[in-house]
N, C-alpha and C positions, 0 to 999 in steps of 0.2 A: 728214390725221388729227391732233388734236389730241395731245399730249404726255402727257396724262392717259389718252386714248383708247387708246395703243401701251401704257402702264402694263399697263392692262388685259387689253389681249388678246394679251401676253405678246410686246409689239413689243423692238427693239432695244434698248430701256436698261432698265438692271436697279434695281430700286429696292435697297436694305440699310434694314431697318427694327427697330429695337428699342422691344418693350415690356417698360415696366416696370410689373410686377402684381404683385402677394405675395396677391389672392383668386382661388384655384384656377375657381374659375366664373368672375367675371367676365374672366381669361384664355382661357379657351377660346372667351368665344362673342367675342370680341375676333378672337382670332388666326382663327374660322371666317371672318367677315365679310372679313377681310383678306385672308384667301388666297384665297377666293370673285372680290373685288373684282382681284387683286394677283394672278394664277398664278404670275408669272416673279419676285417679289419675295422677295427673304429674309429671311423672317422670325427673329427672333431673341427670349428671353426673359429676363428677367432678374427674379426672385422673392424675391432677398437677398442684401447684401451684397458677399457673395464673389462671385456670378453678375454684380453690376453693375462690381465693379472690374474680372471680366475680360472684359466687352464695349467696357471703356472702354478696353483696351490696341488697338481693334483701329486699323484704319490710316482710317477709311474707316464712318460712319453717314450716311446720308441724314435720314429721320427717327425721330426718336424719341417713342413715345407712352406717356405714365408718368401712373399717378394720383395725387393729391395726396395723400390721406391712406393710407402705405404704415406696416405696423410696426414697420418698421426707422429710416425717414427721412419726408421729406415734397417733396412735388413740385417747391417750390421750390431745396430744394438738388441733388434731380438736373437741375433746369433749369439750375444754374448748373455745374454740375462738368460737364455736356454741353458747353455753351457754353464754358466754356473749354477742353475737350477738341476738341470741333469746332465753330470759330465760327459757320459757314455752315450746320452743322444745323438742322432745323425742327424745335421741339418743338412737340407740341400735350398740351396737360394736362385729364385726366378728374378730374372734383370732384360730390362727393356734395351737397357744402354750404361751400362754396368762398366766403369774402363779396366784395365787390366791393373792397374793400382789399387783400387779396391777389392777388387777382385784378391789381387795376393795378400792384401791386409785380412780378408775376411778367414782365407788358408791359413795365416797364421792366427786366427784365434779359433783354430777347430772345424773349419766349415768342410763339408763331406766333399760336396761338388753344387756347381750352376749351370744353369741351363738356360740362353736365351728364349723369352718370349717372341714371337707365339713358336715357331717351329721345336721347343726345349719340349712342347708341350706333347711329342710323341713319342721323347724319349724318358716321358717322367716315371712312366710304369718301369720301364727296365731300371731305371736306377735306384726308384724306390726298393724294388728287388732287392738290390744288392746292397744297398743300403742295411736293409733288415739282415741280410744274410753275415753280413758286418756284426752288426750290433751281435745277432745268436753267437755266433762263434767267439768274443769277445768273453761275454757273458755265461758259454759254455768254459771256458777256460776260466774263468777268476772263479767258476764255481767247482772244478776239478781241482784245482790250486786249494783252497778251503777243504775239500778231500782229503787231499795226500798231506796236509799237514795237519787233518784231526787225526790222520791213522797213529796207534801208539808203536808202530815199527818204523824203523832208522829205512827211509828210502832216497839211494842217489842215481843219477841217470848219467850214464858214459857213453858218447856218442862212439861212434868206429875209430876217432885216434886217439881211443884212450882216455879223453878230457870231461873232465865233471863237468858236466849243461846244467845242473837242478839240484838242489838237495832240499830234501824238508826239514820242517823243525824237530822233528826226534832225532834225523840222522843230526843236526849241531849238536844236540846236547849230548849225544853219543859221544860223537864224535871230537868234538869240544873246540870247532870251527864256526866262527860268523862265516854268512852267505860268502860275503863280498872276500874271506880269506881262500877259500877252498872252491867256488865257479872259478873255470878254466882254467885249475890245475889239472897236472896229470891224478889217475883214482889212483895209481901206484904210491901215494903218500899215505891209503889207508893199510898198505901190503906190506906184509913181514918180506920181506928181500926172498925165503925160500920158495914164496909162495907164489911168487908173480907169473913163471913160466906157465902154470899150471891155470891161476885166473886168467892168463890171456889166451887162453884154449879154447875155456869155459865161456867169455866174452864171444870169441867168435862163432860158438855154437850157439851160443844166442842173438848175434847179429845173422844165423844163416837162418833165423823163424824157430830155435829150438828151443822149449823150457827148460831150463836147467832146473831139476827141482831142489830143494832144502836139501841141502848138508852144512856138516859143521866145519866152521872155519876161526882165525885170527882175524882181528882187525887191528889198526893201531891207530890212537888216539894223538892228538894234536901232542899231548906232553909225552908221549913215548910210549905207555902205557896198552896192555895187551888185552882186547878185548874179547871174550869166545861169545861169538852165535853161532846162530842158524841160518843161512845164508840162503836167497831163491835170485836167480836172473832171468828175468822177461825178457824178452824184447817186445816192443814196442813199437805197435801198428799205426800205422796214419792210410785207413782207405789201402789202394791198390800199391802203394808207395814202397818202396825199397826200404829195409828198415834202417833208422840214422841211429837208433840211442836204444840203449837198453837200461832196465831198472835193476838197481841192486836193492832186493827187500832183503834187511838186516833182522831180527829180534835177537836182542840180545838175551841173556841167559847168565845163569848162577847170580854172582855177585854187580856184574853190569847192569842186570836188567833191576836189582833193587837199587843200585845207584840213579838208573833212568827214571825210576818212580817216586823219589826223592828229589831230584831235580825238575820232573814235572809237578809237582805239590809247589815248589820253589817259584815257577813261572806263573803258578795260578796266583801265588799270593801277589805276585810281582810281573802283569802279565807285559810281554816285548812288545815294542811300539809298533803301530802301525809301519807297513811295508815290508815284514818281514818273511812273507808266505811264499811256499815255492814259484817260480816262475816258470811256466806254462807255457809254450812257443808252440 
């Protein structure tokens, strides 16, 4: 079942939605269509001012749908006070007469999509949909990402030519690469020269759906340096899809793996700045 589909029929994830209206009609038939579409979602309204500051304390909007021309404010400025309130929210903004300059001013500050009044108003359940389906998959991924960089094994992803896509933060300290040195190199910089024909074997049998399980291998490190694990290759599923990237889960062993635990003690005392977490596509 689709993610918009469970929305619907009131499956396991809960939508939080705020509109912002100040016309008593076109609120109502807004909020019918929504809950119609939306049983399990909560809805929220916000009509002026004081009703908008204190929706904006809460902890927690998924999407927000506001029209442009409110008599308090204008749809632009609660795009952007959403937006910096919650980055990852989806706005979608309703415009009576809305010109395409605004319009693209509003896209450059985050805006999801718009929908003219009144006919926008049968296409707001589908885009609300997708909206949400946005946000989950967003939010499924920054929290897979936070995953694969708590794990204490060295993991990097190699798409089918060879090219590092991801690496986590065990595999740098393994490894002894920042992100931005080692993404979209060849993985052959982590390979002993004897051993490359043999991992690009092993690669393809894991680009053909096949688990290569744990054995032992060389790795090499940014300064030259030879390191032995235990080495496993996923491949890596997305749905029905053809597989693009496979995982190399590393643990290192003997003398490596007390260096990795020494240099994770080191990170905690000194932890990396924000933005340093695998990335997730």
């Amino acid at each position: 079942m689709l993610e918009c589909d469970r929305l619907r029929s009131g499956g396991p994830f809960r939508m939080y939605l705020l509109l912002v209206e100040d016309n008593p009609t076109d609120r109502m038939v807004i909020q019918t269509r929504l809950r119609h579409a939306f049983p399990s979602a909560q809805i929220m309204a916000a009509d002026d001012p004081i009703a908008m500051n204190e929706h904006l304390k809460r902890g927690r909007c998924d999407i927000v749908i506001t029209d442009y021309w409110l008599g308090w404010s204008d749809g632009l400025s609660i795009l952007q006070r959403v937006r910096e309130r919650w980055p990852r929210s989806r706005v979608i903004m309703l415009t009576g007469n809305g010109g395409e300059e605004v319009m693209a001013g509003a896209f450059k500050h985050g805006l999801y999509h718009y929908l003219l009044k009144p006919d926008g108003f049968d296409e707001l359940a589908a885009v609300t949909g997708a909206a949400m389906e946005s946000k989950r998959r967003e939010d499924f991924n920054e929290l897979m990402a936070m995953i694969v960089n708590s794990i204490p094994d060295g993991v990097h992803c190699v798409d089918a030519a060879g090219t590092i896509t991801a690496i986590n933060a065990a595999a740098r300290r393994m490894y002894g690469y920042a992100e931005a040195e080692i993404v979209g190199r060849s993985s052959e910089i982590l390979l002993l020269v004897g051993q490359r024909d043999e991992i690009r074997r092993l690669h393809e049998r894991a680009l053909g759906g096949e688990i290569v399980p744990r054995f032992p291998m060389l790795q090499v490190r940014r300064d030259g340096a030879e390191i032995p694990v235990l080495m496993t290759i996923l491949p890596m599923r997305h749905g029905d899809d053809a597989i693009a990237n496979v995982a190399f889960i590393a643990t290192a062993v003997g003398k490596a793996a007390r260096e990795g635990g020494m240099a994770s003690a080191r990170e905690e005392s000194h932890p990396p700045r924000h933005g340093s977490s695998l990335s997730v596509h």
